[in-house]
Backbone of each chain as ProteinMPNN parsed JSONL, in Angstrom:
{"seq_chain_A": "XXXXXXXXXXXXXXXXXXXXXXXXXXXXXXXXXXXXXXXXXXXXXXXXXXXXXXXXXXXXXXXXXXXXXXXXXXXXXXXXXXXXXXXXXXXXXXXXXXXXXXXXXXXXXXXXXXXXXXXXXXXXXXX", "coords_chain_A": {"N_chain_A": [[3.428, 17.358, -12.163], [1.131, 17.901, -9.73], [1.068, 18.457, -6.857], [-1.238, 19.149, -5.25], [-3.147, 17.962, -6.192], [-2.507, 15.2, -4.666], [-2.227, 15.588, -1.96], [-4.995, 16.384, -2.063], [-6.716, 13.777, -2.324], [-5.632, 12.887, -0.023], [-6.535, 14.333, 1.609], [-9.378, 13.786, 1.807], [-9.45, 11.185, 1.786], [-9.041, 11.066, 4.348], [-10.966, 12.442, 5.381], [-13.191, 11.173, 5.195], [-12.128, 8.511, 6.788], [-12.844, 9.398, 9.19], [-15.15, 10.054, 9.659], [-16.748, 7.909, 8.945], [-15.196, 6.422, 10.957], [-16.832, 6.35, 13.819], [-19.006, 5.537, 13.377], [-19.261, 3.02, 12.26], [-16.536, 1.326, 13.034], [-15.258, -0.768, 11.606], [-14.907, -0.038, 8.936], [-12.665, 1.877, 9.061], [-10.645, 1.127, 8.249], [-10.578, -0.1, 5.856], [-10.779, 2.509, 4.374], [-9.031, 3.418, 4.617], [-6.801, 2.512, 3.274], [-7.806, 2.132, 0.643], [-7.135, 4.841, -0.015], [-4.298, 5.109, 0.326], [-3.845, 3.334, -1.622], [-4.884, 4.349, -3.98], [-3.325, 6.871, -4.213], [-0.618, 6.06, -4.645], [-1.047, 4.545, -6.7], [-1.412, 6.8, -8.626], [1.159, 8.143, -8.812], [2.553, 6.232, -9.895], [3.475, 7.052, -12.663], [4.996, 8.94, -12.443], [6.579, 7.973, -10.771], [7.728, 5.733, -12.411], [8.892, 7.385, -14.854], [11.611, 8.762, -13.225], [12.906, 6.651, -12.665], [13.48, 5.446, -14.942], [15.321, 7.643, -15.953], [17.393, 7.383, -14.091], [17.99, 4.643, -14.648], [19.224, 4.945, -17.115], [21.138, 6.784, -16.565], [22.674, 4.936, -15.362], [23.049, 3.27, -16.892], [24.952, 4.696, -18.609], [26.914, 5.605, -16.667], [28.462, 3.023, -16.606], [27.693, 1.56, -14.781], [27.144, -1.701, -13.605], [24.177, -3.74, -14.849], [23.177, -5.306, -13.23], [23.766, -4.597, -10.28], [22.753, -2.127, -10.398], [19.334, -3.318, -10.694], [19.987, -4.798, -8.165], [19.752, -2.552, -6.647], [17.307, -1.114, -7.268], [15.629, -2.974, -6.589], [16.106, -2.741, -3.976], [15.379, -0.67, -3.39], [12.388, -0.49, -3.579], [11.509, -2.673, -1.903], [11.666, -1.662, 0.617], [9.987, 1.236, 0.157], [7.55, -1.117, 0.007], [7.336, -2.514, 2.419], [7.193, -0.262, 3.749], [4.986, 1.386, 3.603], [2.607, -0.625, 4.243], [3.597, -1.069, 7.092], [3.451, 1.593, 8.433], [1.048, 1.541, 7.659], [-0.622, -0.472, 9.546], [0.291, 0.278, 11.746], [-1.092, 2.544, 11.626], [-3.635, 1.713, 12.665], [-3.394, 1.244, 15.202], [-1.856, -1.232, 15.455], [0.895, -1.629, 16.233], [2.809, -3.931, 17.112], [2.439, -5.567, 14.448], [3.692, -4.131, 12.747], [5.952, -3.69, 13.066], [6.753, -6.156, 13.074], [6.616, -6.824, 10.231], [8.041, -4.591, 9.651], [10.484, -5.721, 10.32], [10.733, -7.832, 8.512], [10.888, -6.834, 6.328], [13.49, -5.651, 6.466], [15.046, -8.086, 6.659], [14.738, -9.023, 4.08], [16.075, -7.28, 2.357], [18.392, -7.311, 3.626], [18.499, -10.317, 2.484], [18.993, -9.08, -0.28], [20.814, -7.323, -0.74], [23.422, -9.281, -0.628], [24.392, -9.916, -3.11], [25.793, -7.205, -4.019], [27.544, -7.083, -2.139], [29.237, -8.838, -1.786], [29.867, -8.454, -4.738], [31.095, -5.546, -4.136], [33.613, -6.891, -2.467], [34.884, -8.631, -4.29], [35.737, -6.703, -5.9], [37.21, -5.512, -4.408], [39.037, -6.992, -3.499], [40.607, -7.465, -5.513], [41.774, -5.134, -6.421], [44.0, -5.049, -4.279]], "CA_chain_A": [[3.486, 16.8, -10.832], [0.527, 18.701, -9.007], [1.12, 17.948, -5.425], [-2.325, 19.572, -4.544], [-4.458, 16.669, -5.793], [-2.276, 14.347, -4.099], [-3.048, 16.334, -0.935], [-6.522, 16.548, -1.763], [-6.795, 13.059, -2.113], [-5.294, 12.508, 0.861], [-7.769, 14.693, 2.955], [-10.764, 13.082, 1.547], [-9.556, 10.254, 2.275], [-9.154, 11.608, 5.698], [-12.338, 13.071, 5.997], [-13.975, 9.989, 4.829], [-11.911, 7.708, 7.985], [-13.33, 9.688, 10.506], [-16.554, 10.386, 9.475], [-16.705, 6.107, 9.362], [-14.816, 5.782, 12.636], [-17.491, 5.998, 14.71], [-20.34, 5.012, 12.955], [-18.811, 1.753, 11.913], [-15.247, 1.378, 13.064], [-14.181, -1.5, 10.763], [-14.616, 0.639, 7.414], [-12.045, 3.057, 8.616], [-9.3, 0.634, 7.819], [-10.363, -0.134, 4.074], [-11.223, 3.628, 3.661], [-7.245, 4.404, 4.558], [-5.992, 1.453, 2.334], [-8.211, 2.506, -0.548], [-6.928, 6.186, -0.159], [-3.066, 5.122, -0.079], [-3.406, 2.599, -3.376], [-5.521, 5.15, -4.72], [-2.095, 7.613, -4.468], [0.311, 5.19, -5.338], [-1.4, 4.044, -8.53], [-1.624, 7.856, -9.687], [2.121, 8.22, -8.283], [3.282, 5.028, -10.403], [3.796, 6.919, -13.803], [5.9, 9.678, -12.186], [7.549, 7.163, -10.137], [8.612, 4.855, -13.688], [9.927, 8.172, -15.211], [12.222, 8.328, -12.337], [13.593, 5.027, -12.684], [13.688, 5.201, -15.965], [15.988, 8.455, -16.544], [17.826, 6.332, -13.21], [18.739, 3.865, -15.86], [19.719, 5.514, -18.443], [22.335, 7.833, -16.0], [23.206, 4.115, -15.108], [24.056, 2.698, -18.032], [26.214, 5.747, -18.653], [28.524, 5.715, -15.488], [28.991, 1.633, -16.755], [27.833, 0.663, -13.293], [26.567, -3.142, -14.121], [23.129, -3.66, -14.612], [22.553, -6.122, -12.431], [24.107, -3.895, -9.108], [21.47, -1.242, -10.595], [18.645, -3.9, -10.577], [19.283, -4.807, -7.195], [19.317, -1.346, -5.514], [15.936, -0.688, -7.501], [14.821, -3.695, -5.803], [15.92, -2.596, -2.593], [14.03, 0.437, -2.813], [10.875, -1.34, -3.898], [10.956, -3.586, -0.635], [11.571, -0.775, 1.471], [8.883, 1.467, -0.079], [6.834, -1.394, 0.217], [7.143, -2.65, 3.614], [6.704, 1.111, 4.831], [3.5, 1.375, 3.497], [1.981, -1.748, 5.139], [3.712, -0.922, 8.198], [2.845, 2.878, 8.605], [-1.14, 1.146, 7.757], [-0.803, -1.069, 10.533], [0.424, 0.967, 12.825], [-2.37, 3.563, 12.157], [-4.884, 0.861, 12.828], [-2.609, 0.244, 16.618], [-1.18, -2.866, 15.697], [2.149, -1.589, 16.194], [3.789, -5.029, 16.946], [2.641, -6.229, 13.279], [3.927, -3.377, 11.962], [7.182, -4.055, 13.446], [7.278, -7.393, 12.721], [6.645, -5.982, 8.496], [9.564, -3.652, 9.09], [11.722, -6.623, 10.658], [10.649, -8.706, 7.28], [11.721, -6.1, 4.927], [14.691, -5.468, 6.628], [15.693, -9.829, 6.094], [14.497, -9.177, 2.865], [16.855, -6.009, 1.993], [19.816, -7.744, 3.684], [19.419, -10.796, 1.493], [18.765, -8.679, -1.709], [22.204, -6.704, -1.142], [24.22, -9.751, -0.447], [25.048, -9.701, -4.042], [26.497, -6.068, -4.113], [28.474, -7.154, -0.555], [30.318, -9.952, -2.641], [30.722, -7.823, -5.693], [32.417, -5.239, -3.719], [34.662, -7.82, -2.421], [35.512, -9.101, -5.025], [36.502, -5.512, -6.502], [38.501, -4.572, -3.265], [40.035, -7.932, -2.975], [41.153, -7.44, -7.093], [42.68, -3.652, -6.102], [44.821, -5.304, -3.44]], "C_chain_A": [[2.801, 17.79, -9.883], [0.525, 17.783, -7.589], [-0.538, 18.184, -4.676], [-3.28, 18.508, -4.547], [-4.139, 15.716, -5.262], [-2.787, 14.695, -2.709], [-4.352, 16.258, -0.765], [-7.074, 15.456, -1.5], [-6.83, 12.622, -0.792], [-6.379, 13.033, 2.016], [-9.203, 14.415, 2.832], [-10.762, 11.962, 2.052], [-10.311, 10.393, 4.03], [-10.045, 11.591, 6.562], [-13.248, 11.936, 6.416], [-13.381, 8.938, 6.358], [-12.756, 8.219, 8.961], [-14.368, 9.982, 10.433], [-17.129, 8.842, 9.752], [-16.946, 5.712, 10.552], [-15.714, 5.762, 13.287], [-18.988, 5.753, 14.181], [-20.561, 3.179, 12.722], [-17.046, 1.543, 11.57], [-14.429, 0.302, 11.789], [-13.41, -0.942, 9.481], [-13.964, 1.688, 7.416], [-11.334, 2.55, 8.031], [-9.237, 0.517, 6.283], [-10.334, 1.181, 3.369], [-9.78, 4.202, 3.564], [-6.285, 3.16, 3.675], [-6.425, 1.958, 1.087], [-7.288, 3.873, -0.475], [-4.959, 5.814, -0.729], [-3.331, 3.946, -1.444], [-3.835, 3.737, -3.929], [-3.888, 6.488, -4.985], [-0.9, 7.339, -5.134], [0.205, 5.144, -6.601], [-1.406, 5.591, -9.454], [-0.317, 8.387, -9.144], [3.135, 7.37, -9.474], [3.884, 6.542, -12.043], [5.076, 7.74, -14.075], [7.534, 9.279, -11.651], [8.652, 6.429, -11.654], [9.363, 6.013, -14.542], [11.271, 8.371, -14.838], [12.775, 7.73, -12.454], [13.818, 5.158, -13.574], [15.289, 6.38, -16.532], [17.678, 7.55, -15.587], [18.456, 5.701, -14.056], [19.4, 3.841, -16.623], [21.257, 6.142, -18.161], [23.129, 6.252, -15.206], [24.093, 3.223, -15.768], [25.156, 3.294, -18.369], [27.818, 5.289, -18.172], [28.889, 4.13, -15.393], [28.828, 0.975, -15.318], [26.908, -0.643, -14.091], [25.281, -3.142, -13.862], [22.473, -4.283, -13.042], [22.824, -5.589, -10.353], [22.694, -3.184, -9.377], [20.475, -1.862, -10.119], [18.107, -4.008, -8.903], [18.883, -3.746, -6.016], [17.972, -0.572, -5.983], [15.442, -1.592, -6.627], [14.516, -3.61, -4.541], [15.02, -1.812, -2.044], [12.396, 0.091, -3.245], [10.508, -1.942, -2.591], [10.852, -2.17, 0.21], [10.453, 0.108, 1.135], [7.233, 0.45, 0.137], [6.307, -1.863, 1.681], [6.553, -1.378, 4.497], [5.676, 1.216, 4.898], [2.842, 0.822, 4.218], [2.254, -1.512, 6.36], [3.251, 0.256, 8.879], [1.127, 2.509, 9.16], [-1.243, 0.923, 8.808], [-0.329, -0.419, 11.621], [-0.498, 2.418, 12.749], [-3.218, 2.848, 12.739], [-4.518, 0.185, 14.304], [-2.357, -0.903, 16.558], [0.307, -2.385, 15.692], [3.149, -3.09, 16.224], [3.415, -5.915, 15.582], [3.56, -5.095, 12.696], [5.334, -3.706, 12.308], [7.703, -5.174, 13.03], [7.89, -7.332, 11.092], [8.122, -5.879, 8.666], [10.945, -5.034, 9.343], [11.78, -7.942, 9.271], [11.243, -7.826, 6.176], [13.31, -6.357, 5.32], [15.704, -7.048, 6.169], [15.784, -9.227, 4.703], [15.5, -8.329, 1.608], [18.291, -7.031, 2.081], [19.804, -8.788, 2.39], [19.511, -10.255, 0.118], [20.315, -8.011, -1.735], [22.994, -7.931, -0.653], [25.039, -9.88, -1.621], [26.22, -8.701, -4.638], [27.19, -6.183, -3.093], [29.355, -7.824, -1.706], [30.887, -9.169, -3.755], [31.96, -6.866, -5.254], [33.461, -5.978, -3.013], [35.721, -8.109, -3.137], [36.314, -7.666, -5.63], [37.256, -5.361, -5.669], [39.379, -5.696, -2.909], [41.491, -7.818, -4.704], [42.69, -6.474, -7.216], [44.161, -4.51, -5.407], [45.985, -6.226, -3.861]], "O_chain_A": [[3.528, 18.525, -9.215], [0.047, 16.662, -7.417], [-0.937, 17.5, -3.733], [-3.99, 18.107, -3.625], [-5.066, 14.928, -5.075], [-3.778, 14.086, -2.304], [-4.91, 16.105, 0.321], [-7.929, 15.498, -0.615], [-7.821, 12.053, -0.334], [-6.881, 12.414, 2.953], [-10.062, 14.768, 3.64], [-11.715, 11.526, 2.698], [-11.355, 10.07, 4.596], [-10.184, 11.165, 7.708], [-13.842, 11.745, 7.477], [-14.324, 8.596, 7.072], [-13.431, 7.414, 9.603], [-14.764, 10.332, 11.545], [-17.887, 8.627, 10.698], [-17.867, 5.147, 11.142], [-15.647, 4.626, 13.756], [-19.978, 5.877, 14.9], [-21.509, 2.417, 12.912], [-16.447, 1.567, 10.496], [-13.354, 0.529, 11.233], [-12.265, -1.078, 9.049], [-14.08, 2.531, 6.526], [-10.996, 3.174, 7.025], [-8.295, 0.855, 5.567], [-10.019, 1.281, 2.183], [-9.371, 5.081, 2.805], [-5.056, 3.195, 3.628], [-5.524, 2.277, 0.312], [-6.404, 3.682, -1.31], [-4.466, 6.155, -1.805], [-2.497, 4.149, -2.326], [-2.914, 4.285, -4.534], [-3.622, 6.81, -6.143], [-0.282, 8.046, -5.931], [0.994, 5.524, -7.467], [-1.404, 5.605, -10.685], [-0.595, 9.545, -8.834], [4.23, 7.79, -9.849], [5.108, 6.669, -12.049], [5.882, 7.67, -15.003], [8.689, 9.677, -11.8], [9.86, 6.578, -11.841], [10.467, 5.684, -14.978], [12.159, 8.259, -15.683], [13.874, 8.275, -12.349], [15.038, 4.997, -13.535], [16.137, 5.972, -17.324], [18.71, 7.222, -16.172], [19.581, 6.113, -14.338], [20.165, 2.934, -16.95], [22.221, 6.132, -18.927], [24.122, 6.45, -14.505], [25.174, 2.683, -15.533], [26.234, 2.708, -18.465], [28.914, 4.951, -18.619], [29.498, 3.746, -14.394], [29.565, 0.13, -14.812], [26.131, -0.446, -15.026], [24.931, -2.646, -12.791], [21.688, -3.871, -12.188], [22.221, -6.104, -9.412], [21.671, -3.51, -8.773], [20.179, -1.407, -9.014], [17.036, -3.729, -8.364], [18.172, -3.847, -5.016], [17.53, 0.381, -5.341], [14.731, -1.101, -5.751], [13.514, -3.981, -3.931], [14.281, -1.857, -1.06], [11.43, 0.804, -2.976], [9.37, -1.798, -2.143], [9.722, -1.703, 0.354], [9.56, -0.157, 1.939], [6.13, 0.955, 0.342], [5.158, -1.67, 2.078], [5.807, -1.38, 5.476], [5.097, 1.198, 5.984], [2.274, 1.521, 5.058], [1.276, -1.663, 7.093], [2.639, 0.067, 9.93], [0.402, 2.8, 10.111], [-1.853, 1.746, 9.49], [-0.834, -0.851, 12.657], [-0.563, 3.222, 13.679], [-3.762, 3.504, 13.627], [-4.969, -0.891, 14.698], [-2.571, -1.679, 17.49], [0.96, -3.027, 14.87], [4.08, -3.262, 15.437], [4.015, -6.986, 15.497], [4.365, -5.625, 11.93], [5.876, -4.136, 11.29], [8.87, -5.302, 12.659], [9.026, -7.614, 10.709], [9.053, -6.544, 8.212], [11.987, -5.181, 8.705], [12.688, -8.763, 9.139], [11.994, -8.219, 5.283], [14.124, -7.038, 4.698], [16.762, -7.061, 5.539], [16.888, -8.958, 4.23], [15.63, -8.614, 0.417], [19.011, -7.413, 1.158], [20.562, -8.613, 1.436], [20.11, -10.951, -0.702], [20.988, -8.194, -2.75], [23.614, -7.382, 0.258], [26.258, -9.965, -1.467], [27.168, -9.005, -5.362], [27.732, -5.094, -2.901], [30.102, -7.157, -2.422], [32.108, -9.09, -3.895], [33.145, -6.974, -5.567], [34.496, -5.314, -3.082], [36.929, -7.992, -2.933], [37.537, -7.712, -5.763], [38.339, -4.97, -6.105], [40.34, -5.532, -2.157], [42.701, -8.029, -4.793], [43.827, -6.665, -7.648], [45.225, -4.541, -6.026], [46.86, -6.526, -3.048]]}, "seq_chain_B": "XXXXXXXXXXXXXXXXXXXXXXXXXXXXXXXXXXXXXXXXXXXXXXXXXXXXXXXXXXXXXXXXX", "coords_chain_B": {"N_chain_B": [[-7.477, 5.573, -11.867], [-9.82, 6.717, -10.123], [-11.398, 8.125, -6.973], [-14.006, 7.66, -6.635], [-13.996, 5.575, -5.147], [-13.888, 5.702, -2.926], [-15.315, 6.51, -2.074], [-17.487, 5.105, -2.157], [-16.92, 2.842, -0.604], [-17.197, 4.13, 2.176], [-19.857, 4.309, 1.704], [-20.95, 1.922, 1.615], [-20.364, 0.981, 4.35], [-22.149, 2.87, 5.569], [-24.234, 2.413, 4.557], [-24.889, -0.477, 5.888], [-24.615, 0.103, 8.598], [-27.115, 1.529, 8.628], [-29.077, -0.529, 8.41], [-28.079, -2.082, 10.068], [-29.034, -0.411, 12.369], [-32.304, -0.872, 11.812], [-32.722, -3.852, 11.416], [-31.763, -4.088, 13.968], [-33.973, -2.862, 15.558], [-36.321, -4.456, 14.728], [-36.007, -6.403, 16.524], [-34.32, -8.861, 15.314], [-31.591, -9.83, 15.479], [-29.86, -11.456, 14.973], [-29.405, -11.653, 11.834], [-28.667, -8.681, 11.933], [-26.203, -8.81, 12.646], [-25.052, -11.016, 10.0], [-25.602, -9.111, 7.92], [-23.821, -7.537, 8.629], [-21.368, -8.545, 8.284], [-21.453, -9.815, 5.888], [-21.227, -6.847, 4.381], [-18.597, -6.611, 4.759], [-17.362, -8.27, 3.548], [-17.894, -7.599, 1.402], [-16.899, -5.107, 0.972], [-13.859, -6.263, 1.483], [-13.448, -7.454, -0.831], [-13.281, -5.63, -2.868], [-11.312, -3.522, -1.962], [-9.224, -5.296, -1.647], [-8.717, -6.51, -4.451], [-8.189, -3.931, -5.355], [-5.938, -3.349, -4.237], [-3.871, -5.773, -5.308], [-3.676, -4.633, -7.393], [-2.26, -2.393, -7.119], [0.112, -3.352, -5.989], [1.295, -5.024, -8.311], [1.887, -3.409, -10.348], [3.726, -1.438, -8.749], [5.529, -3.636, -8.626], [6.22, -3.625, -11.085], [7.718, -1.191, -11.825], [9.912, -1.516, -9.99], [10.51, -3.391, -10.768], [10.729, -6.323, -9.485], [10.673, -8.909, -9.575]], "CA_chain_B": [[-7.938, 5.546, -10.197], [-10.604, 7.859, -9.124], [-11.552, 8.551, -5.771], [-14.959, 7.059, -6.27], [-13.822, 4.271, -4.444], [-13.042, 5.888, -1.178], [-17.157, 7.054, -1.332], [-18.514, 3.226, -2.356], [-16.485, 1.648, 0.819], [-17.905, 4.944, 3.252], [-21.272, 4.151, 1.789], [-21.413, 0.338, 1.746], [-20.193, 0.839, 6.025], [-23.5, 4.017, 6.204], [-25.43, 1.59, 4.679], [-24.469, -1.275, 6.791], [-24.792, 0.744, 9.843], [-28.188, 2.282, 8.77], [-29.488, -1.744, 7.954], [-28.0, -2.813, 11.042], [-30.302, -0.191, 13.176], [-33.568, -0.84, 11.045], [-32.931, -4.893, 11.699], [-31.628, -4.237, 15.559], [-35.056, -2.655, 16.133], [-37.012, -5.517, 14.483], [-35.601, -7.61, 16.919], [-33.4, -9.77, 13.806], [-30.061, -9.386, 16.018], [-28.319, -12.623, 13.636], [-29.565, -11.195, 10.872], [-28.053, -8.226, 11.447], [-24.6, -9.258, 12.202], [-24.806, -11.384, 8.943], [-25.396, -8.124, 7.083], [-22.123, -7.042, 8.471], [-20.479, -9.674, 7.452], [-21.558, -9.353, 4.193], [-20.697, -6.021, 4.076], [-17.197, -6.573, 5.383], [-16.609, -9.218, 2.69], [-18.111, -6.926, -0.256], [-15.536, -4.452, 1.03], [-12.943, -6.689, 1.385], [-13.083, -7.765, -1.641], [-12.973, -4.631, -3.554], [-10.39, -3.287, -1.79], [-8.217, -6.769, -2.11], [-8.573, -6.134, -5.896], [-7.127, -2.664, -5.674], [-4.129, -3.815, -3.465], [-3.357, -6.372, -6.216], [-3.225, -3.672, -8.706], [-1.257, -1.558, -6.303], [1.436, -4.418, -5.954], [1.35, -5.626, -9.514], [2.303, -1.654, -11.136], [4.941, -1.365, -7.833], [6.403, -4.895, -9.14], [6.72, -3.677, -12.699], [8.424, -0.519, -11.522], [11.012, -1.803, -9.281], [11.188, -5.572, -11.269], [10.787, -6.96, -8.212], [10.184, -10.201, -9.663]], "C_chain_B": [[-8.091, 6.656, -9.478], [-10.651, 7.463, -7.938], [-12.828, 8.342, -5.515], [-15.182, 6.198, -5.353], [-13.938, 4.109, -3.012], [-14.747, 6.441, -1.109], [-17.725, 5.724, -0.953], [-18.148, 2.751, -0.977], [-17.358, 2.73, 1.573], [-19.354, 4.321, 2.654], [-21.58, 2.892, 2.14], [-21.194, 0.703, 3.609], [-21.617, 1.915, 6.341], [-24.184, 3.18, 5.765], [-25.548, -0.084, 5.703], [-25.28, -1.044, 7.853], [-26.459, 1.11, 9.729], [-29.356, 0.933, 8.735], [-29.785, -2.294, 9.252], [-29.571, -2.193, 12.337], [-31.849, -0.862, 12.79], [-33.416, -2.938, 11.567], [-32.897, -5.229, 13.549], [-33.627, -4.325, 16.675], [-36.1, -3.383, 16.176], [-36.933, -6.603, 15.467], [-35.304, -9.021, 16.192], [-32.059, -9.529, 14.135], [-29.008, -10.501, 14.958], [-28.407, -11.76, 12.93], [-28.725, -9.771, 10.373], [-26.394, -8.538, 11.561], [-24.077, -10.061, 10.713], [-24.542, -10.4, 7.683], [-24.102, -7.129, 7.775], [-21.322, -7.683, 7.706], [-20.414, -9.329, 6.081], [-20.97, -8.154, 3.798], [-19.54, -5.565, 3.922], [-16.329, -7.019, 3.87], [-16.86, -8.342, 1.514], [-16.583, -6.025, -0.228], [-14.303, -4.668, 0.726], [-12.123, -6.919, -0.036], [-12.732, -6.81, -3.148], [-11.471, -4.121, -3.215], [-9.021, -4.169, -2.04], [-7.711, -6.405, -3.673], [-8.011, -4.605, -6.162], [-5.644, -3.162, -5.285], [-3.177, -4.761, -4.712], [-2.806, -5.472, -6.825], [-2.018, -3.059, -8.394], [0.538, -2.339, -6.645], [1.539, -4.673, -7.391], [2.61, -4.061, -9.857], [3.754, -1.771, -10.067], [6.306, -2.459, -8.223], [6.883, -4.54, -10.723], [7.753, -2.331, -12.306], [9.995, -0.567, -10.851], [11.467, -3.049, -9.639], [11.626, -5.718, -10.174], [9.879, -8.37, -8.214], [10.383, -11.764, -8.79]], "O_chain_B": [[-7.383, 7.326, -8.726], [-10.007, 6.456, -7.644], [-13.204, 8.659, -4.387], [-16.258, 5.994, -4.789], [-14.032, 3.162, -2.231], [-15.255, 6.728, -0.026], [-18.234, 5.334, 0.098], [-19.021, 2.29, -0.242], [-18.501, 2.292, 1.7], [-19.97, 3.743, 3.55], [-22.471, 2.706, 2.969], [-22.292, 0.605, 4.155], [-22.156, 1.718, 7.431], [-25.081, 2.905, 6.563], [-26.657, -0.497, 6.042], [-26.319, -1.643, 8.131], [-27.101, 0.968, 10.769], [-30.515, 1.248, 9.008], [-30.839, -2.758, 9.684], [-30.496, -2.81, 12.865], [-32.463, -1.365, 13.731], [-34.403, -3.226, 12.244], [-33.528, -6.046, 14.22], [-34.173, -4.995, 17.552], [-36.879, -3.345, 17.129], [-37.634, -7.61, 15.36], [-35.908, -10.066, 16.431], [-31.305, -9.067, 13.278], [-27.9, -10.352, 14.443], [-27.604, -10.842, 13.095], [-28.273, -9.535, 9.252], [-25.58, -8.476, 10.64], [-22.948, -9.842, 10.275], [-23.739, -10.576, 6.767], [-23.647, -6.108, 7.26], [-20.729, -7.373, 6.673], [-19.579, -8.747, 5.389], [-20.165, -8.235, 2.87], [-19.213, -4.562, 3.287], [-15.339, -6.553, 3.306], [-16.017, -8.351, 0.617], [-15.592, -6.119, -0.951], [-13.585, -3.927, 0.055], [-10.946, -6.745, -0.354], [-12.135, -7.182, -4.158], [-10.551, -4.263, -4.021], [-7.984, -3.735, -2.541], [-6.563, -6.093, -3.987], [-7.44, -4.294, -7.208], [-4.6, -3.281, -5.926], [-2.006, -4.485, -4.974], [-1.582, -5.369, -6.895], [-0.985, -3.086, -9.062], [1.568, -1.993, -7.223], [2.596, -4.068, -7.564], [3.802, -3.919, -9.587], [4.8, -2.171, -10.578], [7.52, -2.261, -8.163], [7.755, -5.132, -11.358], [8.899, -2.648, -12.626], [10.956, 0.146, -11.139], [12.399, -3.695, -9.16], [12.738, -5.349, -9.794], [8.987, -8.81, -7.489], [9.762, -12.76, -9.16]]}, "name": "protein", "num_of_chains": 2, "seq": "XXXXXXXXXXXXXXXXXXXXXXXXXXXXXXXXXXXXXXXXXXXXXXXXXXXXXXXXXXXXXXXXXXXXXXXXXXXXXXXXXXXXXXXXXXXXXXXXXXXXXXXXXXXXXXXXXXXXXXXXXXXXXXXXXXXXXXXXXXXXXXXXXXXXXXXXXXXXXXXXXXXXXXXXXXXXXXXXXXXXXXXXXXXXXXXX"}
């Protein structure tokens, strides 16, 4: 996990936006989209290790898969919405970017409504 | 996923830009806005096809089916 070429990446990218920006403003925006997939995708294999050991320390402590499932999922939306929204708000669209974050956030609530009910049901069981 | 990618888009926008002068001066002003266009959409469409990828790998990670 060399952090430096993620870094380096990142300031090429960099370099590369603003060298663009004023020559031809449109191609900063694809040059800072290419740069973050371009991190992500060489991020992913470190990331599925992660998750994966995650799993394993899940199955363990008998928490139910399907609780597990959906708090991977949660952090999937949320990782993903940030991204898109961060973009768009480099590019001054702040009120899309807002809007993004106000779509994940729906999207989060209804993904944990399942783990609301389960604990329910566990704390109504206790009682 | 090299970092080639992040040169091809800067070059396709320097060549764009360097097209657009060379047609501005001709007096071919559509012409050159069309070769934006074009250029926009080559872009687009490269980059589009990364983002997929991006999302696809993110979806297998988090089964976020």
């Amino acid at each position: 996990m060399d952090i430096f070429k993620y870094i380096a990446i990142g300031f090429i990218g960099m370099v590369m936006v603003v060298t663009v920006k004023n020559i031809k403003p449109e191609y900063s925006i694809y040059i800072a989209l290419a740069t973050g997939v371009i991190i992500l995708i060489s991020l992913s294999e470190t990331i599925m290790e992660a998750v994966n050991t995650f799993s394993q320390i899940a199955d363990k402590s008998g928490l139910s898969t399907g609780v597990f499932n959906a708090i991977l999922r949660i952090i999937g939306i949320g990782y993903i919405t940030e991204y898109s929204a961060s973009l768009c708000e480099d590019n001054d669209c702040s009120s899309i970017a807002k809007k993004i974050q106000f779509a994940g956030k729906v999207a989060i609530f209804v993904m944990a409504m399942p783990i609301l009910s389960g604990i329910i049901d566990i704390v109504g069981g206790l009682l | 996923m090299s970092i080639d990618i992040i040169f091809r888009i800067a070059g396709v926008g320097l060549i764009t830009a360097v097209i657009n002068n060379i047609l501005e001066k001709s007096e071919k002003k559509e012409i050159a806005t069309l070769v934006t266009l074009a250029g926009l959409v080559i872009v687009l469409l490269m980059v589009i096809e990364m983002i997929g990828g991006l999302f696809d790998t993110l979806r297998a990670i988090f089964r976020l089916y």
